[in-house]
KETOR-239481 format. One line per 2 residues: number of its first residue (from 1); their letters; for each residue x, y, z of C-alpha. Coordinates in steps of 0.5 Angstrom, whole numbers, plus 2048, in hexadecimal, padded with zeros to 3 digits. Example, Ala and Ser with C-alpha at 12.3 -4.5 7.8 and 13.67 -1.06 7.14 Angstrom:
1 = AS = 819 7F7 810; 81B 7FE 80E
//
This chain:
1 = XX = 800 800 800; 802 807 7FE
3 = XX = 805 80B 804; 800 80F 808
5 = XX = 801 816 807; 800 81C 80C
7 = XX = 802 81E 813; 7FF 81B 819
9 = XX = 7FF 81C 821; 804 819 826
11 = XX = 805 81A 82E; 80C 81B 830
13 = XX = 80E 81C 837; 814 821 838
15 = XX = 817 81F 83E; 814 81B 845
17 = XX = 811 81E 84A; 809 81F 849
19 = XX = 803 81E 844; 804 825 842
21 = XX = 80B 823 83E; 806 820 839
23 = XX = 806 825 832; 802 824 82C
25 = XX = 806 824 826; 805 823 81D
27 = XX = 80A 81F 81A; 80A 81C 813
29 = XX = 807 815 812; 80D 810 812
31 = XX = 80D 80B 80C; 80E 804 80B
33 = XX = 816 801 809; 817 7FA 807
35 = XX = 815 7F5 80D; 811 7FC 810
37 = XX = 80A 7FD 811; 805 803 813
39 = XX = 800 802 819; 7FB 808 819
41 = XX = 7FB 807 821; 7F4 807 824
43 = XX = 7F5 806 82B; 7F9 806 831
45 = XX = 7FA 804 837; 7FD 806 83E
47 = XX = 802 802 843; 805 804 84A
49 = XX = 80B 804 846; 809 80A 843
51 = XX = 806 80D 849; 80D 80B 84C
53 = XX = 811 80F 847; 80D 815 848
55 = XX = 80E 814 84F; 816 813 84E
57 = XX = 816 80C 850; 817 808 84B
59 = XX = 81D 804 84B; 822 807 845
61 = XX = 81D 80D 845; 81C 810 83E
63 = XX = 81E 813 837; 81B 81B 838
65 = XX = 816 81C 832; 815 815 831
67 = XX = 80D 813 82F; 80B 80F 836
69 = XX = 807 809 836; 809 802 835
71 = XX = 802 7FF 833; 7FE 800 82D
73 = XX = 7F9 7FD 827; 7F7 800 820
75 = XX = 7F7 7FD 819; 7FC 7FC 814
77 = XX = 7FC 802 80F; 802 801 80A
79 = XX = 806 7FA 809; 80D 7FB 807
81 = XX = 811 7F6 802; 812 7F0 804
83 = XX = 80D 7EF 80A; 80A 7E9 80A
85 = XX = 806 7E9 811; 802 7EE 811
87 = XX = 7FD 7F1 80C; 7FA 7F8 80B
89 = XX = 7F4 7F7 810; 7F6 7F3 815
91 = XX = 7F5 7F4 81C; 7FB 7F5 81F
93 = XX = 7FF 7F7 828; 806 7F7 829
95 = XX = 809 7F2 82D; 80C 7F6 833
97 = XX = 814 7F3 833; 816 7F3 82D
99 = XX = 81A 7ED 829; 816 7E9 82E
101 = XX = 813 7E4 82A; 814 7DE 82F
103 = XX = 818 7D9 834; 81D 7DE 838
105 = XX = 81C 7E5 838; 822 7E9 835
107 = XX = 827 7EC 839; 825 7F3 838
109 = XX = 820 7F7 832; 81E 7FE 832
111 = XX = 817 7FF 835; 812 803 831
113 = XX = 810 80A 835; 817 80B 838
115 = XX = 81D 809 834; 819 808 82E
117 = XX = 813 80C 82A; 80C 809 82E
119 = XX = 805 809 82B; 802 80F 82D
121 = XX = 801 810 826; 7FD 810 81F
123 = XX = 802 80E 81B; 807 807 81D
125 = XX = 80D 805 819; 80E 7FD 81B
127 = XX = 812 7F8 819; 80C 7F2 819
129 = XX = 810 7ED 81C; 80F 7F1 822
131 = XX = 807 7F1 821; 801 7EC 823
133 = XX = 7FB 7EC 821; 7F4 7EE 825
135 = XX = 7EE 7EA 827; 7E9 7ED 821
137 = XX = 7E4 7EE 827; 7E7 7F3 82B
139 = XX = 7E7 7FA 82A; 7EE 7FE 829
141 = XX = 7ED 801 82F; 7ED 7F9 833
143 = XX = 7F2 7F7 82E; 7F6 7FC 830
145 = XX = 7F7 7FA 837; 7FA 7F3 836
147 = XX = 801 7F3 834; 803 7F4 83C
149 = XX = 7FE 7F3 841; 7FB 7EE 83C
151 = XX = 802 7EB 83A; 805 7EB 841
153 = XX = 7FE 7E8 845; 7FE 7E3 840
155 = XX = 806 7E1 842; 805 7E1 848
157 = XX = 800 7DC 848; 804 7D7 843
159 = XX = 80C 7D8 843; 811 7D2 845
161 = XX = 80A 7CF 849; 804 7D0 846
163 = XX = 7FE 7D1 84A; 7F9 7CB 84A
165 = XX = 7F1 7CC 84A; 7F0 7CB 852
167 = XX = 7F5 7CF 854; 7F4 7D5 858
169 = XX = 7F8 7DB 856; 7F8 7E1 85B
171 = XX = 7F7 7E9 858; 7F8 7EE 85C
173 = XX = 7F4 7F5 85A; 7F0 7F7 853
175 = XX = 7F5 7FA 84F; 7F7 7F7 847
177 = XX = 7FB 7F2 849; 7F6 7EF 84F
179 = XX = 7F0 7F0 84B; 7F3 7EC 844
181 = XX = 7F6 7E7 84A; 7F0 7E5 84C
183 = XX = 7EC 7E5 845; 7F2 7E1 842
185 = XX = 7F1 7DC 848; 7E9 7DB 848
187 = XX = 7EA 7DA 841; 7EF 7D4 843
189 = XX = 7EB 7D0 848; 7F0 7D4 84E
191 = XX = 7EC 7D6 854; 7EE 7DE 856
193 = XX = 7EE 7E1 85D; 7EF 7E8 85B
195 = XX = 7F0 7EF 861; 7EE 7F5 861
197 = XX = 7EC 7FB 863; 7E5 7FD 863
199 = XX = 7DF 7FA 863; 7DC 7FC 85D
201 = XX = 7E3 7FA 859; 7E2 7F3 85D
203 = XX = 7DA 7F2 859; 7DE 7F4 852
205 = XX = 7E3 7EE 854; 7DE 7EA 856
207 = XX = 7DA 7EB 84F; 7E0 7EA 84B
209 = XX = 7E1 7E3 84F; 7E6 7E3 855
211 = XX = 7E3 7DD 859; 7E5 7E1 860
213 = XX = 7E7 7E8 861; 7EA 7EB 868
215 = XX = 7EA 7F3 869; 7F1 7F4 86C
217 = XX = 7EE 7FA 86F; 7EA 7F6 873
219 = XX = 7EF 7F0 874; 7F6 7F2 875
221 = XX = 7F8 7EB 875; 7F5 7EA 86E
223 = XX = 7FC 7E5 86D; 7F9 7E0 872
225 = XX = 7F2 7E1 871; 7F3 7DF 86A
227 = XX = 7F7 7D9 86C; 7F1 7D7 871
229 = XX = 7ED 7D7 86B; 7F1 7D2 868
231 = XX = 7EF 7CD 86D; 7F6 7D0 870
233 = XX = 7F9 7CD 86A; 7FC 7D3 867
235 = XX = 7FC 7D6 860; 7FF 7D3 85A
237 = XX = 801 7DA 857; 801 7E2 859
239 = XX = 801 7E7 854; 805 7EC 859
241 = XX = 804 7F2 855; 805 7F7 85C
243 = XX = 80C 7F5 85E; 80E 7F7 866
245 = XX = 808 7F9 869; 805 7F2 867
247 = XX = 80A 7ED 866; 809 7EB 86E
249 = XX = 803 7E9 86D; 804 7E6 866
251 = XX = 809 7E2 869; 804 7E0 86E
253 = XX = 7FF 7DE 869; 802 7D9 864
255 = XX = 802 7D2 865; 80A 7CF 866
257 = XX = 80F 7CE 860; 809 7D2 85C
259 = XX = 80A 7D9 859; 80B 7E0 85A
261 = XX = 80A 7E3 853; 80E 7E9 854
263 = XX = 80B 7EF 850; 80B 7F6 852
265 = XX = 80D 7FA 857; 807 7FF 857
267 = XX = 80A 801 860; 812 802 862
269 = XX = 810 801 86A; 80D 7FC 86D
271 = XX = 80E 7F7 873; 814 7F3 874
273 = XX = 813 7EC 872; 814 7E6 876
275 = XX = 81A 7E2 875; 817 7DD 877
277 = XX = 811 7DD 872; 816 7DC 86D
279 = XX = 818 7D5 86F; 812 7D0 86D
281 = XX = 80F 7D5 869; 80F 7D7 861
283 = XX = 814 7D8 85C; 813 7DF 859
285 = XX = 814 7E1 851; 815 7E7 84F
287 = XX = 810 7E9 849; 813 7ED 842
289 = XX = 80D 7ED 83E; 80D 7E8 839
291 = XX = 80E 7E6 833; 80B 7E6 82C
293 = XX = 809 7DF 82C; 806 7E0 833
295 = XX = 802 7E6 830; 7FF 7E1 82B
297 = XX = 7FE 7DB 831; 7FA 7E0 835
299 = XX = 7F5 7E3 82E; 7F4 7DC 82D
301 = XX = 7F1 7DB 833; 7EE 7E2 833
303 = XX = 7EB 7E1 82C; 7E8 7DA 82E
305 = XX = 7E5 7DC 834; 7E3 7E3 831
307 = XX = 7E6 7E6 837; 7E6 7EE 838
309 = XX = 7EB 7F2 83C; 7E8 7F7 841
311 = XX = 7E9 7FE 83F; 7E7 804 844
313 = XX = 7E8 809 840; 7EA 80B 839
315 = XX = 7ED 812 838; 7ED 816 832
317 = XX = 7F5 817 82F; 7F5 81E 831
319 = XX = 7F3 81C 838; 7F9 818 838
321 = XX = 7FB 81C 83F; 7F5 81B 843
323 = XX = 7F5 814 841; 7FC 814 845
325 = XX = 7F9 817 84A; 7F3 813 84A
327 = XX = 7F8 80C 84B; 7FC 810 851
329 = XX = 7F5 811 854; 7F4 80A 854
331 = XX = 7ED 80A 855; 7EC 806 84E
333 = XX = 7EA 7FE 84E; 7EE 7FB 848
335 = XX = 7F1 7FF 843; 7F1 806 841
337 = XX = 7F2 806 838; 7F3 80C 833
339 = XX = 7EF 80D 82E; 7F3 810 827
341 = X = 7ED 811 823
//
């Protein structure tokens, strides 16, 4: 297809430090080399990566002037000579590492959104081995949520030692990744117990599927309670998606040689942990993500059971900066996406 022509809006962030470093500029629409194509970017999505290098938190910081986000969807526009994976009008999401296409993750990539142009964009120039197709149910604002929360969701429960349909998982919160942790899981036959905060946001879990729910508000020893739940068992897996402040409690849920899924670090305190809860209790994996081949397995299932991720919110692009905001407030449930139309 012939090159498309015209000017197009990128958001760039001009250094950390606030959602207010967020511009809006007009460049020219890229084109298609050999081995490239062109994605007219639709939606985005945000992670706490991207909260976490506004913030200046993020490990390795961030290129200044860079276009933010690492997740986004959108339809391919222009196919370049030689491609054979893609066609004009295919659906398609970026896998959040690049060159990951399966087995072992590479030793280092440079992410999209802090070393590398991102996706909070209307015009993408990719190379296609780094795409996957999306399920054709799901709108491009959900589309647009899969690459990371989906992806490491998915990783967590599968890995070295897949989860088997009777297992118990513990999810801790309502945040992308726990709430795709719980929706892949009920797909799989894998009972989840899930925490939070509120109520209400305990009633949307319960819809979704989450076999008991614990407001850690409510029971502090939340660990323990979810062990009781087990027949004081323990877990088989918990998608530690907080870090310091809840890592005691985690270990205290999960059953013996069983997993800690470690995934992010969304506190920097908490409690000491016990030492001697470390003896007889899980062993811990750090999740990067996932692969390609990872992103495919989870949108078959996704597509077989016709599951749809939860989305909050669906900000316009050029409120890119109160969706930033909205993610610091942490009043969402699931995911919150940007719309480029």
């Amino acid at each position: 297809m012939a090159a498309q022509e015209g000017t197009m809006r990128s958001i760039r962030l001009e250094k950390e430090g606030s959602a207010d470093n967020l511009y809006t500029v007009t460049e020219p629409i890229p084109s298609a080399q050999r081995g490239e194509v062109v994605v007219r970017v639709k939606a985005s999505s945000l992670n706490f990566r991207d909260l976490a290098m506004l913030k200046e938190e993020y490990p390795g910081g961030m290129k200044p002037d860079l276009i933010p986000l690492s997740d986004g969807a959108g339809e391919i526009v222009e196919v370049g000579e030689g491609v054979r994976r893609f066609q004009v009008g295919d659906r398609v999401a970026g896998n959040f590492t690049k060159e990951w296409f399966s087995g072992r993750r590479p030793t280092y990539t440079e992410p999209y959104g802090s070393h590398s142009d991102g996706w909070l964009t209307e015009y993408k120039v990719m190379n296609p081995e780094l795409l996957v197709e999306v399920p054709d149910h799901l709108t491009f604002e959900q589309a647009a949520t899969l690459p990371c929360a989906g992806v490491t969701a998915w990783n967590a429960l599968h890995g070295p030692s897949p989860l088997m349909a009777g297992d118990t998982i513990l999810t801790l919160g309502s945040g992308g990744v726990s709430v795709y942790a719980l929706q892949l899981a009920k797909q799989l036959g894998i009972n989840v117990i899930s925490t939070t905060s509120s109520n209400e946001k305990a009633r949307k879990l319960k819809e979704l599927g989450a076999d008991e729910v614990i407001n850690y508000n409510e029971t502090p020893n939340w660990g323990e309670k979810a062990k009781e739940l087990t027949g004081s068992v323990g877990v088989n897996r918990v998608v530690e998606v907080v870090g310091p402040a809840t890592i005691q409690q985690s270990l205290k849920a999960v059953a013996p040689g069983d997993e800690l899924s470690l995934i992010g670090v969304l506190s920097r305190t908490g409690d000491k942990i016990d030492y001697f809860d470390l003896f007889g209790s899980a062993s811990t994996r750090t999740i990067g993500v996932g692969s390609r081949q990872d992103f495919e397995n989870m949108n078959q299932v996704i597509n077989d059971k016709n599951m749809v991720p939860v989305v909050d919110s669906v900000f316009p692009m050029e409120q890119a900066a109160e969706a930033y905001r909205y993610l610091d407030s942490q009043k969402f449930f699931g995911k919150i996406a940007i719309s480029h139309d």
